[in-house]
PDB file as gemmi writes it, atoms N, CA and C in Angstrom:
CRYST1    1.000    1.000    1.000  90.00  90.00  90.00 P 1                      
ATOM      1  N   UNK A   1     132.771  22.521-106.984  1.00  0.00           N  
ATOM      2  CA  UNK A   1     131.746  22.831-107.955  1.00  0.00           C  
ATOM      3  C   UNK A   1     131.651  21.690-108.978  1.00  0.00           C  
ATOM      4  N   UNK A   2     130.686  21.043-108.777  1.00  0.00           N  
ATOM      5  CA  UNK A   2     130.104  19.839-110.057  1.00  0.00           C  
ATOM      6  C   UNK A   2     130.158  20.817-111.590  1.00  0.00           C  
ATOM      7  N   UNK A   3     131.112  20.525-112.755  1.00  0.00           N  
ATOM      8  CA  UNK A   3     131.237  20.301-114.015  1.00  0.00           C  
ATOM      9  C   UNK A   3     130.237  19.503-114.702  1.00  0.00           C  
ATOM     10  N   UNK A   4     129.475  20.118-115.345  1.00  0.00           N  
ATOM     11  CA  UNK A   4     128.424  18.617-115.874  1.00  0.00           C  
ATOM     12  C   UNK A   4     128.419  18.443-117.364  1.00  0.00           C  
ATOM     13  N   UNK A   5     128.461  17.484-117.910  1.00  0.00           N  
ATOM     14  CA  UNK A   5     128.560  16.510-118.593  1.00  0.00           C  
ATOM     15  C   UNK A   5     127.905  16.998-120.052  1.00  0.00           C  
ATOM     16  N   UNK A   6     128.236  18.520-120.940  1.00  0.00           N  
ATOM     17  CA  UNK A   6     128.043  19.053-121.855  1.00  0.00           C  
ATOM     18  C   UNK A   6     127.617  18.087-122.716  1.00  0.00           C  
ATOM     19  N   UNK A   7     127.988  16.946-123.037  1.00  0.00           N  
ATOM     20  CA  UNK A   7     126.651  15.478-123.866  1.00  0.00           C  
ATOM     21  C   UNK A   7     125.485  15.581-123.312  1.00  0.00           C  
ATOM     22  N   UNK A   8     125.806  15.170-121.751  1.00  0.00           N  
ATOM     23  CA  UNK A   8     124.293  14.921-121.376  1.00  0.00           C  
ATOM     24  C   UNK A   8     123.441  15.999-121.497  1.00  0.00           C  
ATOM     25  N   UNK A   9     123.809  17.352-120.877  1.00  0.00           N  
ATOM     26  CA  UNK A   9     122.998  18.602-120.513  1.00  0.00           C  
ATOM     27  C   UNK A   9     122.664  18.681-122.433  1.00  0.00           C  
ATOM     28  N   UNK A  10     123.360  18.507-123.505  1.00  0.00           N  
ATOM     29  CA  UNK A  10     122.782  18.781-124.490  1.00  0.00           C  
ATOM     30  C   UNK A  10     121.594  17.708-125.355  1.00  0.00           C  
ATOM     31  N   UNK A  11     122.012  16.469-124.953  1.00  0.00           N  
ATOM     32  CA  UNK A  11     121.234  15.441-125.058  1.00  0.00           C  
ATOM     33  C   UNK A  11     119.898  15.475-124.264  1.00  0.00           C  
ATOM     34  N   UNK A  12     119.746  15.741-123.375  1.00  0.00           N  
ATOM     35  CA  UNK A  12     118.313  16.177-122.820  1.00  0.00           C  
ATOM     36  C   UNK A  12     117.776  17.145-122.879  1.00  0.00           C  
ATOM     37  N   UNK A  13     118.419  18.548-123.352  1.00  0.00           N  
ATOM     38  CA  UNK A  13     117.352  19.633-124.138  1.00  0.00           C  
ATOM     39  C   UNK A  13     117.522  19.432-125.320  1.00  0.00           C  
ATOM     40  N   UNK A  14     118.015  18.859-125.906  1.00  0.00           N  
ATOM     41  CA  UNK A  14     117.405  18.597-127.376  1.00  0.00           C  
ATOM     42  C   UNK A  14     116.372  18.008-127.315  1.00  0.00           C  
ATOM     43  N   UNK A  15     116.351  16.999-126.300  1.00  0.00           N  
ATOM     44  CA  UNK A  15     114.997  15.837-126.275  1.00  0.00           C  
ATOM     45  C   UNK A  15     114.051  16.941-125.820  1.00  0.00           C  
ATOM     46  N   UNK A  16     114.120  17.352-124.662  1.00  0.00           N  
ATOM     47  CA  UNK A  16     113.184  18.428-124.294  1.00  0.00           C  
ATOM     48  C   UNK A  16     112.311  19.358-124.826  1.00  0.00           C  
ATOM     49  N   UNK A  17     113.511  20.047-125.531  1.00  0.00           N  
ATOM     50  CA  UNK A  17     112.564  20.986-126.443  1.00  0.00           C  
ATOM     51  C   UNK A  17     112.081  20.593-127.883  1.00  0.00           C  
ATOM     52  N   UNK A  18     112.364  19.151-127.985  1.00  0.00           N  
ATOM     53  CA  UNK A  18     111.821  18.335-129.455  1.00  0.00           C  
ATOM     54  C   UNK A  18     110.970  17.591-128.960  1.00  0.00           C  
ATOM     55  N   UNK A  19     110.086  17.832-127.580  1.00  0.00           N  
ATOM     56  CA  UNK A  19     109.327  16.807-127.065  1.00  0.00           C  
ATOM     57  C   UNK A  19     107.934  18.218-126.951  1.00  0.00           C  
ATOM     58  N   UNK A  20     108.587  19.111-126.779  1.00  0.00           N  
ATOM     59  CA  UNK A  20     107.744  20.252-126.357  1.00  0.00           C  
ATOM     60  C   UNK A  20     106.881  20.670-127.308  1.00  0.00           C  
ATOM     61  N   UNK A  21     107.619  20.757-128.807  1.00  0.00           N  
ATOM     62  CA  UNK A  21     107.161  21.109-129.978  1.00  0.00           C  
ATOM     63  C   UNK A  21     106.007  20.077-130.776  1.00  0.00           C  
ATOM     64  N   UNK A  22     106.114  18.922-129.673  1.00  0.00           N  
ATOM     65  CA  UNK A  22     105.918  17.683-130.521  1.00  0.00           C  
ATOM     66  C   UNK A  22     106.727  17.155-131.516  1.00  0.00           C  
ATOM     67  N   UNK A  23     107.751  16.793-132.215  1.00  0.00           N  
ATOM     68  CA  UNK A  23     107.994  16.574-133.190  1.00  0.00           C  
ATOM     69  C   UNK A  23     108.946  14.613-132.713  1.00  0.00           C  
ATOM     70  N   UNK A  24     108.894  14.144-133.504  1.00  0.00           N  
ATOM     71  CA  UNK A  24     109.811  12.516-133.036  1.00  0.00           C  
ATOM     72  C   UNK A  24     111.066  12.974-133.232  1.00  0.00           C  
ATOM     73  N   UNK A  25     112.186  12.112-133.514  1.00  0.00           N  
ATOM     74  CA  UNK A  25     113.375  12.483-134.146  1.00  0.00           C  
ATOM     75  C   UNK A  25     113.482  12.313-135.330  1.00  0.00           C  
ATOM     76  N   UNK A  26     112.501  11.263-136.014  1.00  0.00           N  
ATOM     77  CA  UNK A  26     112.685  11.711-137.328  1.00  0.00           C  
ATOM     78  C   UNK A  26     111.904  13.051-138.101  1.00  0.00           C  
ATOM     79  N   UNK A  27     111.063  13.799-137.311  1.00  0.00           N  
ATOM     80  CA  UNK A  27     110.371  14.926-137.707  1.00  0.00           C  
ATOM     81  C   UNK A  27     111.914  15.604-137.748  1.00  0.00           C  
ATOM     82  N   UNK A  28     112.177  15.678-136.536  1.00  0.00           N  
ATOM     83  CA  UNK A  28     113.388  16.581-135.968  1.00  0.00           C  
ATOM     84  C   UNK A  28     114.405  16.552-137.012  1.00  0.00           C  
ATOM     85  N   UNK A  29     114.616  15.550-137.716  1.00  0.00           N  
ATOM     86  CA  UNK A  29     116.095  15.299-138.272  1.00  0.00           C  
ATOM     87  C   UNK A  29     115.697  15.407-140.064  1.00  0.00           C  
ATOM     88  N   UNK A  30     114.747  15.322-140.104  1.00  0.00           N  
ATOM     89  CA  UNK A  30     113.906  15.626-141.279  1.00  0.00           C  
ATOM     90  C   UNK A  30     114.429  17.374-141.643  1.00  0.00           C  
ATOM     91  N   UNK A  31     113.633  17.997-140.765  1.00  0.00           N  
ATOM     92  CA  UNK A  31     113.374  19.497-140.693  1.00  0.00           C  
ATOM     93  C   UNK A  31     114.958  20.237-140.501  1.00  0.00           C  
ATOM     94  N   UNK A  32     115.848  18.815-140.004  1.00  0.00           N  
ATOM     95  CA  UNK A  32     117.362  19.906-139.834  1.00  0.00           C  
ATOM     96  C   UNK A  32     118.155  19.156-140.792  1.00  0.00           C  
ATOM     97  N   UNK A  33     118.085  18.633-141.831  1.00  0.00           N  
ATOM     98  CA  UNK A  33     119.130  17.929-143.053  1.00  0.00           C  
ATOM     99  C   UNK A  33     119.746  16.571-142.202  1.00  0.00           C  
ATOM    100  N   UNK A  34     119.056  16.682-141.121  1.00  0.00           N  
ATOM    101  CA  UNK A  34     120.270  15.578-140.691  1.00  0.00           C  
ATOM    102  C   UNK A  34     119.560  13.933-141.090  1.00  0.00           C  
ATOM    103  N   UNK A  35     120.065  12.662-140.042  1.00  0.00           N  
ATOM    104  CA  UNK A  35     119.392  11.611-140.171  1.00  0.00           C  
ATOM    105  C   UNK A  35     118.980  11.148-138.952  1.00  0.00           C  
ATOM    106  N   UNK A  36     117.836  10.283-138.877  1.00  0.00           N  
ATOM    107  CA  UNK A  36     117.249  10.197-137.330  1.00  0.00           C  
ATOM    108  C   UNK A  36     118.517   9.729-136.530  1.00  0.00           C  
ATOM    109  N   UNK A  37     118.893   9.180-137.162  1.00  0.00           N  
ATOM    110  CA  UNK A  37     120.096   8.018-136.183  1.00  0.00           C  
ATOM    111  C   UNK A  37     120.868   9.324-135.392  1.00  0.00           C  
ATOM    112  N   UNK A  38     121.453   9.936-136.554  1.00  0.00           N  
ATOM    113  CA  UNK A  38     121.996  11.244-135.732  1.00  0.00           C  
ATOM    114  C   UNK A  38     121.406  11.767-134.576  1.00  0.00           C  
ATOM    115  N   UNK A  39     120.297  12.366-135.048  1.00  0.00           N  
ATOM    116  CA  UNK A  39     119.379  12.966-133.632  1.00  0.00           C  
ATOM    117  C   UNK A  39     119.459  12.324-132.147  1.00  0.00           C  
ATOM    118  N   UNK A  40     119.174  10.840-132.858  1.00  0.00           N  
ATOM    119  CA  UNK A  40     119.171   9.648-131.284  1.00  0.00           C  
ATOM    120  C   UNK A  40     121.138   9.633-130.626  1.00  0.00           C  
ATOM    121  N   UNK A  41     122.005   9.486-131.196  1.00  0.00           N  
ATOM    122  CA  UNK A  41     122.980   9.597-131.031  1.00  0.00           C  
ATOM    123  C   UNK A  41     123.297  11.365-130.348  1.00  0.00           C  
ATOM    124  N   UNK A  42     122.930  12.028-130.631  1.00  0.00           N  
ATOM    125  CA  UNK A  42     122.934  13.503-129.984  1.00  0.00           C  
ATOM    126  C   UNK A  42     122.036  13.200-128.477  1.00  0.00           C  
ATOM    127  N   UNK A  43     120.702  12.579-128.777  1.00  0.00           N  
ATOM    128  CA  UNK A  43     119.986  12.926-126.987  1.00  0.00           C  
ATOM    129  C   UNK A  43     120.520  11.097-126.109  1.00  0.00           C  
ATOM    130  N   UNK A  44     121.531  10.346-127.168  1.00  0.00           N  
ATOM    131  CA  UNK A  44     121.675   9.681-126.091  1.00  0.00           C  
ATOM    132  C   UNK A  44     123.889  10.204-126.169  1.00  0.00           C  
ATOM    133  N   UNK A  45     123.964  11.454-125.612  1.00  0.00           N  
ATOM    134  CA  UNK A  45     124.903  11.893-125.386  1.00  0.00           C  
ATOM    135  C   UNK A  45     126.193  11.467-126.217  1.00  0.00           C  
ATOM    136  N   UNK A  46     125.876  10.784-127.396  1.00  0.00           N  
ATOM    137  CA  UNK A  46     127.424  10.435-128.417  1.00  0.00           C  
ATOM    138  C   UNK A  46     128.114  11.134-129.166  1.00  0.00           C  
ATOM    139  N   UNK A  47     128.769  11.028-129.568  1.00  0.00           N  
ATOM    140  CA  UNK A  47     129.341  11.817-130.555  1.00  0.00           C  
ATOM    141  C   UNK A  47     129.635  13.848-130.091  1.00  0.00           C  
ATOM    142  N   UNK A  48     130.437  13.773-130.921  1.00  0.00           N  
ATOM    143  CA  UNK A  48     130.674  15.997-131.097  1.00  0.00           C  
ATOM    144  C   UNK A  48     129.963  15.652-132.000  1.00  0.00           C  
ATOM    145  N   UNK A  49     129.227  17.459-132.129  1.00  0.00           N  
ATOM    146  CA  UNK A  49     128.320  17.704-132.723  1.00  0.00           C  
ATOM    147  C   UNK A  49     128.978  19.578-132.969  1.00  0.00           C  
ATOM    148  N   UNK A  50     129.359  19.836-134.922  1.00  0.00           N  
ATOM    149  CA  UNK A  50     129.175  20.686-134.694  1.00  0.00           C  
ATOM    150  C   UNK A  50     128.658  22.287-134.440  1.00  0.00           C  
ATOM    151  N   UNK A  51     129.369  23.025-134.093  1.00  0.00           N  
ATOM    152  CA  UNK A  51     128.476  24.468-133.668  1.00  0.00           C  
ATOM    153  C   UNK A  51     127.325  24.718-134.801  1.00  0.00           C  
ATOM    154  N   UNK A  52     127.910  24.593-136.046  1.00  0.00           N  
ATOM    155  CA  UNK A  52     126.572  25.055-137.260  1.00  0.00           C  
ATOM    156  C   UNK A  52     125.463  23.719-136.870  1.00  0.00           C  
ATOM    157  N   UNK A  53     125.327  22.836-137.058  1.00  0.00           N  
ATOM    158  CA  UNK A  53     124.242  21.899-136.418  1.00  0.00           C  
ATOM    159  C   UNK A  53     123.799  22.526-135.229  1.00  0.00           C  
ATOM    160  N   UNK A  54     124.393  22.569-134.225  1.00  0.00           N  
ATOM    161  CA  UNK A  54     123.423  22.766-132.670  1.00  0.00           C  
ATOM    162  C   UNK A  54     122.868  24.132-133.396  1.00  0.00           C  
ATOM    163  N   UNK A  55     123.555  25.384-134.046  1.00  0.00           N  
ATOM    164  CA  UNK A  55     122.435  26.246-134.395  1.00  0.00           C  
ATOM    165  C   UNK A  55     121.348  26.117-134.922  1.00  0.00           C  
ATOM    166  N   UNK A  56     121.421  24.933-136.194  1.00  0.00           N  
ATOM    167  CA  UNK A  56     120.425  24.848-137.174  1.00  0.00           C  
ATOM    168  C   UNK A  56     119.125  23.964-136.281  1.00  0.00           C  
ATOM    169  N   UNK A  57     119.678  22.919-135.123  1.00  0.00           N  
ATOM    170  CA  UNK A  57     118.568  22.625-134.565  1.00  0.00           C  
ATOM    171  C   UNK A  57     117.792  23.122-133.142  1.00  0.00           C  
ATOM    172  N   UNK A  58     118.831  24.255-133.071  1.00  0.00           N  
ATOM    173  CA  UNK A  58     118.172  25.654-132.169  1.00  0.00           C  
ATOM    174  C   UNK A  58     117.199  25.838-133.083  1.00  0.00           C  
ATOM    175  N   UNK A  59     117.175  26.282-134.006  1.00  0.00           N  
ATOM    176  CA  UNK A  59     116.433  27.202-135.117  1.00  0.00           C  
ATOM    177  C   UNK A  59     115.535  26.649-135.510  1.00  0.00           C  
ATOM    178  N   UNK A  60     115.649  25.152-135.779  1.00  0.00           N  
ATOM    179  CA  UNK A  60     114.009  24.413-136.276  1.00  0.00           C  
ATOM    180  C   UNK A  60     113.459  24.382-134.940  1.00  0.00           C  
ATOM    181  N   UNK A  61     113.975  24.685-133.226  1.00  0.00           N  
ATOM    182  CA  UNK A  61     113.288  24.304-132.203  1.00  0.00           C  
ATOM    183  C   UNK A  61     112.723  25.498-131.731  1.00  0.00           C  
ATOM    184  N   UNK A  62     112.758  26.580-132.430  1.00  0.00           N  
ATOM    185  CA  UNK A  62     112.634  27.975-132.200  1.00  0.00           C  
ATOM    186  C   UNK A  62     113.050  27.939-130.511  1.00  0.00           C  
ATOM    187  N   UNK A  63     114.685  27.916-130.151  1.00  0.00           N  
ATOM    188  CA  UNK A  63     114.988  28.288-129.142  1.00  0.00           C  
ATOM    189  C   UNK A  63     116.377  29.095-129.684  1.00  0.00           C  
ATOM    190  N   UNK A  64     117.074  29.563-128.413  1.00  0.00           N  
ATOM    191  CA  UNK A  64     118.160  30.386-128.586  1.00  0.00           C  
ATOM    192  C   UNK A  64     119.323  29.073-128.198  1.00  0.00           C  
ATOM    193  N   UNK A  65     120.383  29.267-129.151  1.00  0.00           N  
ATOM    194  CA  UNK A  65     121.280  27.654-129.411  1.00  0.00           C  
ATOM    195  C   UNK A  65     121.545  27.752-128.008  1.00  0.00           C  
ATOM    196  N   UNK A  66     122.110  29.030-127.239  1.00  0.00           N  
ATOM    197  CA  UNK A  66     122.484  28.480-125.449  1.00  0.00           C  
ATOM    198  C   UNK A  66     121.902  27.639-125.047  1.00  0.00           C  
ATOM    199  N   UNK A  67     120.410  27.392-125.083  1.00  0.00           N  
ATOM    200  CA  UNK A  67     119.307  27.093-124.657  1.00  0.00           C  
ATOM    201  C   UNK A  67     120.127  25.513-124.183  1.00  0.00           C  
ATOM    202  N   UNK A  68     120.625  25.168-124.971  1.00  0.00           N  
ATOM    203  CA  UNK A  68     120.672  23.336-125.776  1.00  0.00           C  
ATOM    204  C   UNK A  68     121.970  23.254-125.077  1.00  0.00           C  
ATOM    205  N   UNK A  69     122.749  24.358-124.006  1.00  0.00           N  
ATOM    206  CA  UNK A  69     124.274  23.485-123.642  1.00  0.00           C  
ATOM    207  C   UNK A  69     123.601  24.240-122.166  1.00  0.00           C  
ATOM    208  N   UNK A  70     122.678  24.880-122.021  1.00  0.00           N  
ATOM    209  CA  UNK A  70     122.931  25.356-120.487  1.00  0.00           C  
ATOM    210  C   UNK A  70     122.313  24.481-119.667  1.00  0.00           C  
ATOM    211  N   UNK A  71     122.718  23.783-118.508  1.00  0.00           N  
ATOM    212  CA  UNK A  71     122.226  23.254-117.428  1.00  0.00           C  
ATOM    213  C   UNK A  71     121.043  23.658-117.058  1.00  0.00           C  
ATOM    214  N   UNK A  72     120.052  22.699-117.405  1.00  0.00           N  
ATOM    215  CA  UNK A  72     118.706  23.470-116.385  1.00  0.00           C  
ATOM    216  C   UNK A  72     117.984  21.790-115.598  1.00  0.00           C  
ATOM    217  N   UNK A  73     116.898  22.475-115.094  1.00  0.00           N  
ATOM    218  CA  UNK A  73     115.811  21.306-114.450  1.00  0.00           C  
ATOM    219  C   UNK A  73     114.697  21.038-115.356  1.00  0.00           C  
ATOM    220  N   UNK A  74     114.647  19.781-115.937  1.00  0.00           N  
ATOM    221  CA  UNK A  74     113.639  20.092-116.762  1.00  0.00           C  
ATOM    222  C   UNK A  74     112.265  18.900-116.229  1.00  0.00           C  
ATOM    223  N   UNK A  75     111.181  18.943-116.538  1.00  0.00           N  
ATOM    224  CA  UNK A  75     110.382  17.876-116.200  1.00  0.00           C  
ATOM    225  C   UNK A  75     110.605  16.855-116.872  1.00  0.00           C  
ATOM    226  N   UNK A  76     110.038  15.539-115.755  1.00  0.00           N  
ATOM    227  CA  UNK A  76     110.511  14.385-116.309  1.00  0.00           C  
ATOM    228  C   UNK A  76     109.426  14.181-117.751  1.00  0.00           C  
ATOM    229  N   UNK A  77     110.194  13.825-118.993  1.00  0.00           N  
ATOM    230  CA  UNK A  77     109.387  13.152-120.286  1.00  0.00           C  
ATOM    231  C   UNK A  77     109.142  11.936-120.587  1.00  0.00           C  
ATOM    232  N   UNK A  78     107.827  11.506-120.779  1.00  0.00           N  
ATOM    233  CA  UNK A  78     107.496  10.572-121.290  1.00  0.00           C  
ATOM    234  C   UNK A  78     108.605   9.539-122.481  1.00  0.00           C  
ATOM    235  N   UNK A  79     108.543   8.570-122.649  1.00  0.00           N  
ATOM    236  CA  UNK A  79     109.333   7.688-123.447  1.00  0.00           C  
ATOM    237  C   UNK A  79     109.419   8.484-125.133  1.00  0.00           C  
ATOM    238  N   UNK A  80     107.904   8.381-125.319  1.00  0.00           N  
ATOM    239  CA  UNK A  80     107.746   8.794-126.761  1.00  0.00           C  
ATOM    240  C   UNK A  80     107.035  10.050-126.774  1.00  0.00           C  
ATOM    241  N   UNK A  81     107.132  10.485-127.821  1.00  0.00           N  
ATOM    242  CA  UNK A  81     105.997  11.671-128.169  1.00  0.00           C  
ATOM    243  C   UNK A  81     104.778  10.730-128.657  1.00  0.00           C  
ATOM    244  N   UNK A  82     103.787  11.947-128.642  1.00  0.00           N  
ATOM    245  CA  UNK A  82     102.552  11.328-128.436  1.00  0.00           C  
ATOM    246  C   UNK A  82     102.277  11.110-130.146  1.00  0.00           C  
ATOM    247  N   UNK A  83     102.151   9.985-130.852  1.00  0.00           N  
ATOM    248  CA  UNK A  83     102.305   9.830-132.159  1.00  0.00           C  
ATOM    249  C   UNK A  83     100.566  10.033-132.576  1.00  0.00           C  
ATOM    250  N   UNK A  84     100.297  11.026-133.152  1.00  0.00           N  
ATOM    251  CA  UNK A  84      99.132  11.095-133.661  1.00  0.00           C  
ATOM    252  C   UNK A  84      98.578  10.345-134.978  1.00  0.00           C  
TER     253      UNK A  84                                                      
END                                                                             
């Protein structure tokens, strides 16, 4: 049974569902106290991150925090969000 890589699987639904909402990472990191750098360091798999953060940016992503560690398939995303 493949173990997968709890950075990565959280680093790409964060991107995911902060791509879904529209928001960049600095919207994202704005709206959760944090700093963009942080955000980019979270979807490019660095650092622990902890439990009160992944809730608080469940919560600005209006998802459920599992959402952000469970393994899924997601469609492939564009580089950037679409900057209006």
């Amino acid at each position: 049974m493949r173990i997968p890589n709890i950075r990565k699987v959280l680093g790409a639904n964060v991107k995911y569902y902060r791509f879904l909402i529209g928001y960049t990472q600095e919207q994202l990191a704005e709206k959760c106290d944090l700093s963009p750098r942080y955000i980019s360091d979270i979807e490019n798999y660095k650092g622990n991150i902890p439990i009160d953060t992944l809730s608080t940016i469940a919560s600005v992503l209006k998802i459920d925090a599992y959402l952000l560690i469970k393994e899924q398939k997601h469609q492939t995303l564009p580089k950037r969000v679409n900057m209006k």
